[in-house]
DOMI-300333 format. One line per 3 residues: number of its first residue (from 1); their letters; for each residue x, y, z of C-alpha. Coordinates in steps of 0.001 Angstrom, whole numbers. Example, Ala and Ser with C-alpha at 12.3 -4.5 7.8 and 13.67 -1.06 7.14 Angstrom:
1> AS> 12300/-4500/7800 ~ 13670/-1060/7140
This chain:
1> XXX> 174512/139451/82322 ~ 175076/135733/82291 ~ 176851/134539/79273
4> XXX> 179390/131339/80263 ~ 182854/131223/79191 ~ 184616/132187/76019
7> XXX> 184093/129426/73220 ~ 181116/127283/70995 ~ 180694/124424/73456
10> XXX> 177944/122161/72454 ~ 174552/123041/75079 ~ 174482/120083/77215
13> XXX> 170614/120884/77359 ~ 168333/122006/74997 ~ 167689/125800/74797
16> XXX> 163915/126708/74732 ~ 165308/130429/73783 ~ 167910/132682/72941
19> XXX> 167657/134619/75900 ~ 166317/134682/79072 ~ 165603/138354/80677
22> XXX> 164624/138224/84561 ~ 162333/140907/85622 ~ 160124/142967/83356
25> XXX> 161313/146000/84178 ~ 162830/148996/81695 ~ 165938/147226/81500
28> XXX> 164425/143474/80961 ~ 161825/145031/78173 ~ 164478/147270/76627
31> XXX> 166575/144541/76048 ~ 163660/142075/74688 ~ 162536/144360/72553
34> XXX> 165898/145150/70916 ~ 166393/141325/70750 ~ 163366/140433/69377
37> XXX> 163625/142755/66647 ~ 167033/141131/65838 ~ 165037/137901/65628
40> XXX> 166166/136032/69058 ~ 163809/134222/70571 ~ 163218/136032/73826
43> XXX> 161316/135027/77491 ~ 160816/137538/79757 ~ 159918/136623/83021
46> XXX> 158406/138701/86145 ~ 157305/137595/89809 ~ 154650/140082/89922
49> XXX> 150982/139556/88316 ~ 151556/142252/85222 ~ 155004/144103/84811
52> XXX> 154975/147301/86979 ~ 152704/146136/89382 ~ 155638/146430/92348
55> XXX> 157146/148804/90798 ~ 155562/151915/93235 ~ 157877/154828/93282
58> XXX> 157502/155721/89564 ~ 160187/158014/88436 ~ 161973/160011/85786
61> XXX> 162639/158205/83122 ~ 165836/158461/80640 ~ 164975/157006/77509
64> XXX> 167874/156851/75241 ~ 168246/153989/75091 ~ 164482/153197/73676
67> XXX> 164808/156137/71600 ~ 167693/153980/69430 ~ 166725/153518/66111
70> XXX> 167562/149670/66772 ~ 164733/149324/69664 ~ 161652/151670/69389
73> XXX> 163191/154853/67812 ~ 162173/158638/68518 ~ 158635/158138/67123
76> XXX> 157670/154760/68848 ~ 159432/156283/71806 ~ 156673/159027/71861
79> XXX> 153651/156329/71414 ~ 154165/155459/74890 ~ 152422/155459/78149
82> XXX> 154802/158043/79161 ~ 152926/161731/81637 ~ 154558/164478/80772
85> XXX> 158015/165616/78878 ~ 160445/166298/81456 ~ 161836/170171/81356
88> XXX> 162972/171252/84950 ~ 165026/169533/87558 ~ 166026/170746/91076
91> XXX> 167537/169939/94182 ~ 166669/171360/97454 ~ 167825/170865/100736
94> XXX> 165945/172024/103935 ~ 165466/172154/107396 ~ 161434/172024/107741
97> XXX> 161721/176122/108252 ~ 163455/177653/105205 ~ 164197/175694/101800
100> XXX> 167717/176248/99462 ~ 168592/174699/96176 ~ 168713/175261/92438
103> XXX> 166709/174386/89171 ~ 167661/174014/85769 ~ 165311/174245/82513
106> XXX> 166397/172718/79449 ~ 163672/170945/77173 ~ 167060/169691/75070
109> XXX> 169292/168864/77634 ~ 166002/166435/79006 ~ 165540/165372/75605
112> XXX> 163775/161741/76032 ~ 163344/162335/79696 ~ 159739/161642/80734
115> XXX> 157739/161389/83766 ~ 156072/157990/84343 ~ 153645/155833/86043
118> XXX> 155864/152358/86337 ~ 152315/150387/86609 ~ 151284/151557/83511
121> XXX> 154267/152539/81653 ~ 155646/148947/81922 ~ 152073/147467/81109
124> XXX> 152727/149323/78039 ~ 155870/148481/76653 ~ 155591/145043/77514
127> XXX> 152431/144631/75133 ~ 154593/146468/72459 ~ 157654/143377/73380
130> XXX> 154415/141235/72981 ~ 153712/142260/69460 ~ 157507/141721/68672
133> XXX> 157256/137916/69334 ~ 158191/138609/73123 ~ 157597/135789/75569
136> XXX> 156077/137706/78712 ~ 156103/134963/81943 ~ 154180/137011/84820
139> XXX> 153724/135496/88496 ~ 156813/133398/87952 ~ 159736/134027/90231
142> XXX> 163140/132887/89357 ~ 164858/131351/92868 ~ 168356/130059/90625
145> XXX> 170971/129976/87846 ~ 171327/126770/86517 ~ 175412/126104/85707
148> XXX> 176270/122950/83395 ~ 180095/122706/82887 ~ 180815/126105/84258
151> XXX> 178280/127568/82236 ~ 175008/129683/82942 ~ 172679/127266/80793
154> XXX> 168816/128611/81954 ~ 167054/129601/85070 ~ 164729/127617/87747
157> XXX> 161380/129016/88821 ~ 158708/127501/90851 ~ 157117/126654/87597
160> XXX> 160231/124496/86633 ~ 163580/125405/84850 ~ 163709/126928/81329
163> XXX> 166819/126805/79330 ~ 168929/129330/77059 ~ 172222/130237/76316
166> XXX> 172220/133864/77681 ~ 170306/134958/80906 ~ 169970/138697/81310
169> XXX> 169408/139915/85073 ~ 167462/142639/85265 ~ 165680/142515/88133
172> XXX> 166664/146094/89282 ~ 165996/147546/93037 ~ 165021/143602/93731
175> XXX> 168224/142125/93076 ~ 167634/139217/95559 ~ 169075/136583/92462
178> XXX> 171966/139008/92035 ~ 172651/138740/95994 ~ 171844/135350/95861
181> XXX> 174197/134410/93097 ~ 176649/136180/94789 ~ 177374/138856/91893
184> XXX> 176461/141618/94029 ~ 179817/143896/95143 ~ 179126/144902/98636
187> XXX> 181337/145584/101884 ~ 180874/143340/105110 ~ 177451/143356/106169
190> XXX> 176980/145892/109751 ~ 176808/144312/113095 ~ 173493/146227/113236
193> XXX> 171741/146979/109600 ~ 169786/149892/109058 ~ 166921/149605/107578
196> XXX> 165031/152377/104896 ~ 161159/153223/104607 ~ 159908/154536/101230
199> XXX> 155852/156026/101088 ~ 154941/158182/98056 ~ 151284/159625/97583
202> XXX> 149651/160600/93859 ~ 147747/163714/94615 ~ 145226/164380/91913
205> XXX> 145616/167906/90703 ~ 143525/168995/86983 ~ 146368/169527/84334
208> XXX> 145946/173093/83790 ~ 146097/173593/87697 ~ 149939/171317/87597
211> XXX> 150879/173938/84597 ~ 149998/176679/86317 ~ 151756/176508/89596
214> XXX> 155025/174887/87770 ~ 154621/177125/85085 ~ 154947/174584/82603
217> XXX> 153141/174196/79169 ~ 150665/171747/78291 ~ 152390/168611/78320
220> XXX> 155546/169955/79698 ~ 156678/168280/82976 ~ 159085/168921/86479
223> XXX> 160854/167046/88833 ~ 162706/167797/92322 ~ 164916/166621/94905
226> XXX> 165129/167351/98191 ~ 166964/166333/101349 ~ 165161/167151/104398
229> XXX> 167631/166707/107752 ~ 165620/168285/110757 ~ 162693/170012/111401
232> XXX> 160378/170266/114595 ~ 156915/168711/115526 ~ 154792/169985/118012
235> XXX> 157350/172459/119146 ~ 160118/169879/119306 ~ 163539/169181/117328
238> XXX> 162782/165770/114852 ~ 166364/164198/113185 ~ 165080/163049/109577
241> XXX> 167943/162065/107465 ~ 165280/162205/104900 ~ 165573/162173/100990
244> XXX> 161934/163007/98797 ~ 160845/163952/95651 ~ 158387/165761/93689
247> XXX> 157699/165048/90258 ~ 154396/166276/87534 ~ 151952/163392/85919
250> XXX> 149745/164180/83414 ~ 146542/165207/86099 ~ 148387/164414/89410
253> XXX> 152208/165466/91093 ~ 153966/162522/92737 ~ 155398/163101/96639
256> XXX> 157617/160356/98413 ~ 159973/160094/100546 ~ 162933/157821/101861
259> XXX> 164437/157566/105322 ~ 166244/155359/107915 ~ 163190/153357/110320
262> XXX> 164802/154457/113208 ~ 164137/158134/112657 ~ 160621/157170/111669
265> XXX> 160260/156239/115570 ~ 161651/158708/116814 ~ 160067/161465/115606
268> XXX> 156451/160164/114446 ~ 155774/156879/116227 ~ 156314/154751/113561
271> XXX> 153485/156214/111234 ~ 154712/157159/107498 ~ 151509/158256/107236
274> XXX> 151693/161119/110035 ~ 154745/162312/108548 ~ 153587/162235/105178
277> XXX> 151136/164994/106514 ~ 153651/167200/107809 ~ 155424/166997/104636
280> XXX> 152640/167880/102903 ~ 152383/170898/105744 ~ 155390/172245/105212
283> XXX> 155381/175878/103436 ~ 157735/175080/100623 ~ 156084/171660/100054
286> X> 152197/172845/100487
């Protein structure tokens, strides 16, 4: 968060809001809507065509902070886009023959924990932020920080600079103006980076067919962890280095996976998509 040095120096421009929130993420429309309902003017402004349209992974969410009285509250909290009620986590770890880990069920320790669909979860909440008086700015990418007597005084996009006294960054996995600005804490960059592949698949599944082999309720939801290291294809040793996860929507499960591009061609010729299929083959997975 970008808000100048201590003091009330005069704005040596004019502010066209409060505050200015960069991406329209769950952070960026948390925040907005909190603000908004404090009565600051508020611009939120996102690169992509509708807020959670490059947001692909979807996730768990934790939604405490929504749940505050001061932002949406328990029963707004509930209006929204969310799939199912989170009440199980695990973590595994396997070897593509045998699986190990733990799970834990706790509908109050998860209280406010839900499983989501970013692309239409953040759709959501930023038409409630609309409602509130919320200035939504999609396709609009923020390249700078504009500084005025060693202040943060606005932001410049490709549409032309806007101007307020506090700039929020919340641009999450993205972070290239938080690199860029140099506010990102980081060791020296590797002689030779390594570089990380994510692919997750939605597999339709009816609801009452999810419920049944996660033996959950109706509306009740699961998510799980797992760290994959080796396995074999076609008879031979494959190094992964893998991370995944499996998670319940409301009538489809979520399966992804993250690992290094190197091990990607070593062991399936570059292709997420074959070794999405032999993820999928996999006893403990299938």
């Amino acid at each position: 968060m970008e808000n100048g040095k201590k003091g009330r120096a005069k704005p040596m421009r004019p502010a066209n809001y409060d505050v200015i929130a960069v991406g329209a993420g769950a952070a960026g429309l948390t925040a907005a809507v909190a603000l908004a309902r404090k009565d600051f003017s508020v611009l939120v402004l996102e690169g992509a065509p509708f807020p959670g349209a490059e947001n692909w992974s979807g996730c768990v969410f934790f939604s405490e902070n929504l749940a505050h009285p001061e932002v949406l509250g328990p029963e707004g909290l509930e209006k929204l886009a969310w799939e199912r009620r989170l009440v199980e986590r695990g973590v595994f770890l396997t070897n593509g023959h045998g699986m190990a880990g733990i799970t834990y069920r706790d509908p109050e320790a998860f209280r406010h924990c839900y499983t989501v669909l970013r692309p239409v979860f953040d759709r959501h909440l930023s038409e409630i932020a609309r409602r509130l008086g919320v200035a939504i700015l999609t396709d609009t990418t923020v390249d700078g920080l504009i500084r005025e007597g060693g202040r943060v005084i606005g932001v410049s996009t490709q549409r032309g600079p806007v101007y307020a006294p506090l700039v929020f960054l919340a641009e999450g996995d993205a972070s290239h103006l938080v690199s860029k600005e140099g506010y990102e804490r980081r060791a020296r960059a590797p002689a030779h980076p390594h570089f990380l592949q994510g692919v997750k698949q939605v597999i339709e599944l009816p609801a009452e067919v999810i419920e049944t082999r996660f033996g959950l309720a109706p509306g009740e939801g699961a998510a799980y962890e797992f760290i994959l290291r080796n396995g074999t294809l076609n008879g031979r040793p494959v190094t992964l280095n893998m991370g995944g996860f499996l998670y319940t929507n409301r009538n489809s499960v979520s399966l992804g996976f993250v690992l290094p591009v190197s091990k990607l061609a070593e062991g399936f010729e570059g292709n997420p998509h074959l070794l999405m299929e032999w993820i999928k083959g996999l006893p403990e997975i299938r």
